[in-house]
C-alpha positions as CSV (number, residue, x, y, z in Angstrom):
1,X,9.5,30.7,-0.5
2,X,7.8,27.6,-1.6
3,X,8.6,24.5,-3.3
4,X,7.0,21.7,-4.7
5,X,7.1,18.1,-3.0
6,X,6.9,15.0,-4.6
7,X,4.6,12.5,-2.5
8,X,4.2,9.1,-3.7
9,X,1.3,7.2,-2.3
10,X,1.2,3.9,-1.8
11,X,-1.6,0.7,-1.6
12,X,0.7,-0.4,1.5
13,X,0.3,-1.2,5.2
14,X,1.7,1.4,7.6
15,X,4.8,0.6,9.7
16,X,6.3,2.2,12.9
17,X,10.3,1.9,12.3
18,X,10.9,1.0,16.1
19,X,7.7,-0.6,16.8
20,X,6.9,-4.1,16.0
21,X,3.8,-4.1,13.7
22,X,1.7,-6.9,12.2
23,X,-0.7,-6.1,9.5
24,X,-3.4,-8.0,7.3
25,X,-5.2,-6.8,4.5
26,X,-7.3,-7.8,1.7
27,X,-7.8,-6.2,-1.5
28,X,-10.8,-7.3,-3.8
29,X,-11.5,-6.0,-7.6
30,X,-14.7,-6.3,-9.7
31,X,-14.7,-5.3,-13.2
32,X,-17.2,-5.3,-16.0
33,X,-17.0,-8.4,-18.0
34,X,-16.0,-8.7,-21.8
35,X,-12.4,-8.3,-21.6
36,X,-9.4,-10.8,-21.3
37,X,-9.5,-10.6,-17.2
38,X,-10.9,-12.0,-13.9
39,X,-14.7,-10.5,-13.0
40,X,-13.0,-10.8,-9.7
41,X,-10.1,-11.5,-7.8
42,X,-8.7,-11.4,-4.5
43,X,-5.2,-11.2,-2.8
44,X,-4.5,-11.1,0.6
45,X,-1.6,-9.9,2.1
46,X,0.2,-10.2,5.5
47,X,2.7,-7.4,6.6
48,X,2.8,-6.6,2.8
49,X,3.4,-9.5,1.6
50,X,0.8,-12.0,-0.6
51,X,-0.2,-14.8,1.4
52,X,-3.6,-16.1,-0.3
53,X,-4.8,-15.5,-4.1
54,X,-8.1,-16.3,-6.2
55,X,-10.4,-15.5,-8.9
56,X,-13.3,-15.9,-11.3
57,X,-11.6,-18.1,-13.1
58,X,-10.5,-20.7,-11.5
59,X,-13.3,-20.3,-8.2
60,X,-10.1,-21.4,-6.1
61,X,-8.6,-19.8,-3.4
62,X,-4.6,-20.7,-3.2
63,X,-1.7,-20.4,-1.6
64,X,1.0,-17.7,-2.3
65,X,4.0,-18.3,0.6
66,X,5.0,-21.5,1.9
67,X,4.3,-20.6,5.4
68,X,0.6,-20.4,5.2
69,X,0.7,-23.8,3.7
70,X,1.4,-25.2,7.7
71,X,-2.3,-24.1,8.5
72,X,-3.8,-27.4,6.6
73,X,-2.2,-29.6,9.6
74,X,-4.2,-27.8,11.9
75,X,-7.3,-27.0,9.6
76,X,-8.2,-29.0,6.2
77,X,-10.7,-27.4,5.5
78,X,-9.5,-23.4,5.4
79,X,-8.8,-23.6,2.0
80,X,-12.2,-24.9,0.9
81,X,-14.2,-22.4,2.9
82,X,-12.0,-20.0,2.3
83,X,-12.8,-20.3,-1.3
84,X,-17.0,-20.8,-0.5
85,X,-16.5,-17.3,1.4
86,X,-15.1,-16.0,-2.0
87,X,-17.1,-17.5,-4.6
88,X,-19.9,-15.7,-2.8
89,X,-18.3,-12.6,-2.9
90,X,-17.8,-13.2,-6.5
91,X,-21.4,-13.0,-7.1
92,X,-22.0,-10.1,-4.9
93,X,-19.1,-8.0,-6.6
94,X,-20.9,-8.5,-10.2
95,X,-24.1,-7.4,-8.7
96,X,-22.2,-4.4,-7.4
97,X,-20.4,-3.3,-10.3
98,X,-23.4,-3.0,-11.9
99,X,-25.2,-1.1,-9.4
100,X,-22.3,1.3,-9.2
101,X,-22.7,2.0,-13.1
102,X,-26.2,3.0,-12.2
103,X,-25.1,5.3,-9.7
104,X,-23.0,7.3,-12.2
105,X,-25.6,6.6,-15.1
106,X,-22.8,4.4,-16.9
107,X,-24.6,1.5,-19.3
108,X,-21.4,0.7,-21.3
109,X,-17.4,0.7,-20.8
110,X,-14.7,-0.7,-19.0
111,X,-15.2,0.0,-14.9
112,X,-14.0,-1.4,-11.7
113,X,-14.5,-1.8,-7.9
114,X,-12.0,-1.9,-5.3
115,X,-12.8,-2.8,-2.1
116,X,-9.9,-2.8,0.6
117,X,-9.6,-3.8,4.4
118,X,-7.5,-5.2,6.7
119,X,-6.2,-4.4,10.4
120,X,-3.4,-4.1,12.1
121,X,-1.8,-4.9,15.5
122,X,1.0,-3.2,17.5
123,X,3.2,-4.9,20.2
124,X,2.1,-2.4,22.5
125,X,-1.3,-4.5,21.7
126,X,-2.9,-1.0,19.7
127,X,-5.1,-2.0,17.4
128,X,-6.2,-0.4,13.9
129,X,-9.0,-1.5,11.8
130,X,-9.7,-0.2,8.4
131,X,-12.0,-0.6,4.9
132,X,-12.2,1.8,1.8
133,X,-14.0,1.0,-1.6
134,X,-13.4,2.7,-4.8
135,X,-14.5,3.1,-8.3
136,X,-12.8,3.2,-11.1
137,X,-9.2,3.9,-9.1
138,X,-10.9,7.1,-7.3
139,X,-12.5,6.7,-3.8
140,X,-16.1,5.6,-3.1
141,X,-16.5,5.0,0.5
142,X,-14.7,4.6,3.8
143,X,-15.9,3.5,6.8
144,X,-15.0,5.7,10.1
145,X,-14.0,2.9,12.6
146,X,-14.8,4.7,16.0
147,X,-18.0,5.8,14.9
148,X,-19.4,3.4,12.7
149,X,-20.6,5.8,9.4
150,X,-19.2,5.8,6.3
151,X,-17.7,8.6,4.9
152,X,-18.9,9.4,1.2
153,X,-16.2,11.0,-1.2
154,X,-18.4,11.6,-4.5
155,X,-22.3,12.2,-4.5
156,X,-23.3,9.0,-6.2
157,X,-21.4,7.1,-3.1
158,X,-24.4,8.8,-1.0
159,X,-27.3,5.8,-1.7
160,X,-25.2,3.2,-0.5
161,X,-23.8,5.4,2.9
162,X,-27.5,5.5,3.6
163,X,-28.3,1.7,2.9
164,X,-25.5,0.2,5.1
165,X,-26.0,2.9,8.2
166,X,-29.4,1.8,8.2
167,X,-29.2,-1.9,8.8
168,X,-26.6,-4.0,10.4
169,X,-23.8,-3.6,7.9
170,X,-22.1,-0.8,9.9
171,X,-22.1,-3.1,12.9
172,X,-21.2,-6.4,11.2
173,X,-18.2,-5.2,9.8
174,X,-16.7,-2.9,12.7
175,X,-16.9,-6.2,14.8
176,X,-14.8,-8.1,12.1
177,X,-12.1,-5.5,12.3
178,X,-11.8,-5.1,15.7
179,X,-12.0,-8.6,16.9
180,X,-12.3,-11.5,13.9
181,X,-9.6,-9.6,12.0
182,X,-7.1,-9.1,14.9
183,X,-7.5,-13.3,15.7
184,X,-6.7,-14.2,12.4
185,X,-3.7,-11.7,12.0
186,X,-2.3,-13.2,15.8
187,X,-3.1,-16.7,13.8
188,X,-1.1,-15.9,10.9
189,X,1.8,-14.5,12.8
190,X,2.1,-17.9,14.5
191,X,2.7,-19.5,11.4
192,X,4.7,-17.2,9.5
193,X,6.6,-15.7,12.3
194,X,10.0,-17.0,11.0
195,X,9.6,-14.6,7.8
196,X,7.6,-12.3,9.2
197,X,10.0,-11.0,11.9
198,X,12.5,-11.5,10.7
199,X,15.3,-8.1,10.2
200,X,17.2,-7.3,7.4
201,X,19.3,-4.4,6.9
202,X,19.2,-2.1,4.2
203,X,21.4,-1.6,0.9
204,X,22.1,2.2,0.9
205,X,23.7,4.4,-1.8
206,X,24.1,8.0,-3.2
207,X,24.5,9.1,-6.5
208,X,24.4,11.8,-8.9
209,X,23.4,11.1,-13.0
210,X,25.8,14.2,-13.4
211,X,27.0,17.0,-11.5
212,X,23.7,19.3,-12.8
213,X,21.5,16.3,-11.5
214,X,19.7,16.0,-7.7
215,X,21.7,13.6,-5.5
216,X,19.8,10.5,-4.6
217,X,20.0,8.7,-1.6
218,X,18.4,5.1,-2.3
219,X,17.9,2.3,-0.1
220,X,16.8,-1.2,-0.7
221,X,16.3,-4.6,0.2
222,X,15.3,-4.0,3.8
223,X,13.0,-6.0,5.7
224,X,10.2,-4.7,7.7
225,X,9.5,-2.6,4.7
226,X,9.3,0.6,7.5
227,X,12.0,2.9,6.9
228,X,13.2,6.4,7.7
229,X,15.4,8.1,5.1
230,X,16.2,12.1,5.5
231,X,18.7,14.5,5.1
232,X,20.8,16.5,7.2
233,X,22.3,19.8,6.5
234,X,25.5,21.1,8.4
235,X,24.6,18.1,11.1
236,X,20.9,19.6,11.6
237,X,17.9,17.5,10.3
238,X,15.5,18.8,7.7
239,X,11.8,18.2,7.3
240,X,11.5,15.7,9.8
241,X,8.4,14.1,8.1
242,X,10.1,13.6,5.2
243,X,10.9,10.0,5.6
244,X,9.7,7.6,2.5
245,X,8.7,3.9,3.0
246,X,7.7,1.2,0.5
247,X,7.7,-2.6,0.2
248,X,11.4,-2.6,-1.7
249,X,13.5,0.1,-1.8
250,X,13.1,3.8,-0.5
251,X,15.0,7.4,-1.6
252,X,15.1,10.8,-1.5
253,X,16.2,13.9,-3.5
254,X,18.7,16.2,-2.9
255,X,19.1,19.9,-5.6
256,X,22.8,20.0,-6.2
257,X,22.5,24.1,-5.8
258,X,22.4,23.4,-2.2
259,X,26.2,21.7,-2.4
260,X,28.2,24.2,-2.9
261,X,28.3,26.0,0.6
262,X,26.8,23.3,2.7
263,X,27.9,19.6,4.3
264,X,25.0,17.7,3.6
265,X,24.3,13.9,5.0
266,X,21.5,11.0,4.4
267,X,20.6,9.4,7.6
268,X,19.3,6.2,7.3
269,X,16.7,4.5,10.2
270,X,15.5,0.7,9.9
271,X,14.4,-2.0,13.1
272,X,17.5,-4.0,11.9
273,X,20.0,-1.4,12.8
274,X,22.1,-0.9,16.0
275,X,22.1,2.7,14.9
276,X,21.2,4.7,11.8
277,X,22.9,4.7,8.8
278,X,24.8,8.5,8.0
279,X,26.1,8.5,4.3
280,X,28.4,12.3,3.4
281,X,27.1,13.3,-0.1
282,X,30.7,14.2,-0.5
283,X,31.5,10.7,-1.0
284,X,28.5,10.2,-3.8
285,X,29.1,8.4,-6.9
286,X,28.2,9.7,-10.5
287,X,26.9,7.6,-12.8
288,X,28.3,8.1,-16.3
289,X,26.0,7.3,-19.2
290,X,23.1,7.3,-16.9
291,X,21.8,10.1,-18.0
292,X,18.1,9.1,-18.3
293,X,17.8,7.2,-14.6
294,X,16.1,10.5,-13.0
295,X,13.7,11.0,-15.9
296,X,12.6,7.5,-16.8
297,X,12.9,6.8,-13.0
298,X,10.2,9.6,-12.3
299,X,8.2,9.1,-15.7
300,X,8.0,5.8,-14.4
301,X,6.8,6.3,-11.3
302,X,4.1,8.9,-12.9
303,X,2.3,6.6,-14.8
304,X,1.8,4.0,-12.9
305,X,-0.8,6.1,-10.9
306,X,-4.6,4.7,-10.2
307,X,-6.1,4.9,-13.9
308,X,-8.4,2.1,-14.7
309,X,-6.2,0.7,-17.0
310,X,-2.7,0.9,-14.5
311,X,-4.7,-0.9,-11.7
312,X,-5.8,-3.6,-14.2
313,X,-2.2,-4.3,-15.3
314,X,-1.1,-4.1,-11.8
315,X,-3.0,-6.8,-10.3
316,X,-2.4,-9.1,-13.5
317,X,1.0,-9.2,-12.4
318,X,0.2,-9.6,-8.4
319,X,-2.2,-12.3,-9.9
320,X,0.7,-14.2,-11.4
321,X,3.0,-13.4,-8.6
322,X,4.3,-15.0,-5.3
323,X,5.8,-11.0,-4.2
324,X,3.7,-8.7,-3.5
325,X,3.1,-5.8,-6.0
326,X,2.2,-1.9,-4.3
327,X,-0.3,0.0,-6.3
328,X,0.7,3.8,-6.7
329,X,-0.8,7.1,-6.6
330,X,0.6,10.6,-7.5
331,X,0.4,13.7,-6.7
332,X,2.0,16.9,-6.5
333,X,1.9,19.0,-2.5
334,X,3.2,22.5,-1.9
335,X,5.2,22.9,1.1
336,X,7.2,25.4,3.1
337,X,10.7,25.5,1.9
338,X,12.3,27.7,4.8
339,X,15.0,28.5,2.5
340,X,16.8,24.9,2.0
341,X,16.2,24.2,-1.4
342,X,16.0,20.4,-1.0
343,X,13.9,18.7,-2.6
344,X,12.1,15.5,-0.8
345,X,9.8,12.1,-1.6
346,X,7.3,11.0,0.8
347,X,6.1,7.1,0.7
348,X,2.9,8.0,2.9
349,X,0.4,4.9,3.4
350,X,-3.1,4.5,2.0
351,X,-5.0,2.5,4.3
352,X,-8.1,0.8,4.0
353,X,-10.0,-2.3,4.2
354,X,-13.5,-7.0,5.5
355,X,-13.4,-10.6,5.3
356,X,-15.7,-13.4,5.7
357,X,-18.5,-10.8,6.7
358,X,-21.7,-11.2,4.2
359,X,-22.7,-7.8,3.3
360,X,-25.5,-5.9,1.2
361,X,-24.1,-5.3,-2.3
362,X,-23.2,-1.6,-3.0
């Protein structure tokens, strides 16, 4: 028997639980002028969190976290040629928006260009590097890492694979990843290393919205953002990839049918734990007069998927924010049941992402 998995997707850097990982990404957006927001902005984040900020409005490139604010002793002038770097990329975006539009034979409408990468560092001194661009919240390009191509997802993606594996672009920006990228992550992790290794342990809970409703184990306000949460039926774990991770809070679903004849736990993994967390559903609350948490919970969670018009509201709010805001995708996956009857979410991370390397526009 089959059944139906929920897998939310998220904008996110990708954690080990038990293995200390560092991770710095960038995330740029171009969109057409005419309406009430930024051409451009940029946000850069460090182990999920916003560090750095700017855009076509004010031309200025600022800080979002205190601790990147002790790199002017050491450098006065980052900030200023951080914001030369981005004012050029400014101008190359708006070119590229509109060379994008030509590729799809758009004159007119509201469009946009992502462009995302970043690396990431292990203690075990692995390295990942990574860069994906998109159009109008659906992928574009990605770059394959170990063999320098780029990996076209949609046709009209096709004239631009061909322009940057013919000159130096490939080359330029596989270098950045692999060695530019990892010396500024090691820099920043000097700085912020206070807050950015720092462990804290997660807030865990089950409930029920009524006795006809899936139990929901739900944990929050842990710190790395990499955790583990599953279930375990009669002491024996199920789906063993089932864990979720996200910046905030984490959970997964349990089908009530499942209670009757069964002891079911939610086992709980995170860095900041001596040992995992086990919570009996036995012991679950129900929340009276909560009857609409699951649905508005979900509906939520639904639409705030890639549309055009999701991702512009979404980095508004990162824009005008010191916490860092994930940007989500949906989607529905079949999987093998085996005859459980629970029901899982999935937090899976979307990788991608260059910075300071001039490029070709699109």
């Amino acid at each position: 028997m089959k059944m139906k998995t929920t897998v939310y997707m998220f904008i996110s850097f990708a954690a080990y639980i038990f293995t200390a990982t560092h991770s710095l990404q960038y995330f740029y957006t171009g969109v057409t002028p005419g309406i009430n927001f930024p051409e451009f902005t940029a946000v850069g984040m460090m182990d999920g969190g916003q560090f750095m900020y700017y855009n076509s409005n004010e031309r200025k490139a600022v800080p979002k976290t205190d601790w990147i604010k002790k790199i002017d002793g050491d450098d006065a002038e980052y900030w200023k040629r951080e914001t030369q770097i981005l004012q050029g990329t400014q101008e190359r975006f708006k070119v590229g928006v509109q060379t994008i539009m030509k590729h799809f034979n758009q004159t007119k409408g509201i469009h946009t260009v992502q462009y995302m990468y970043g690396c990431e560092l292990d203690d075990d001194k692995t390295r990942r590097g990574y860069e994906q661009n998109g159009y109008d919240g659906e992928d574009f390009l990605s770059l394959d890492l170990k063999t320098g191509t780029w990996i076209a997802t949609v046709p009209q993606a096709f004239i631009t694979k061909q322009k940057w594996e013919s000159g130096i672009v490939s080359m330029l920006k596989v270098a950045y990843l692999e060695n530019e990228c990892i010396k500024w992550l090691q820099k920043y992790v000097d700085y912020g290393r206070s807050v950015l290794e720092r462990k804290d342990r997660p807030e865990v809970s089950l409930f029920q919205k009524d006795s006809g409703s899936p139990v929901v184990c739900h944990a929050t306000g842990f710190f790395p953002k990499a955790v583990m949460i599953s279930w375990q039926k009669n002491g024996e774990d199920l789906n063993e990839d089932d864990g979720t991770s996200q910046e905030e809070e984490a959970f997964c679903t349990l089908v009530p049918e499942e209670l009757k004849n069964n002891n079911y736990t939610c086992v709980v993994q995170h860095s900041s734990l001596e040992k995992e967390l086990v919570l009996k559903v036995s012991e679950r609350r129900v929340l009276p007069g909560r009857r609409d948490f699951n649905k508005n919970f979900l509906s939520t969670m639904i639409l705030l998927n890639s549309q055009v018009i999701q991702v512009l509201i979404e980095w508004i709010i990162m824009a005008r924010s010191t916490e860092p805001i994930e940007m989500l995708r949906y989607k529905d996956v079949d999987a093998e049941d085996s005859g459980t009857g629970v029901k899982t979410s999935r937090c899976q991370m979307f990788h991608c992402l260059e910075k300071n390397v001039k490029v070709d526009n699109i």
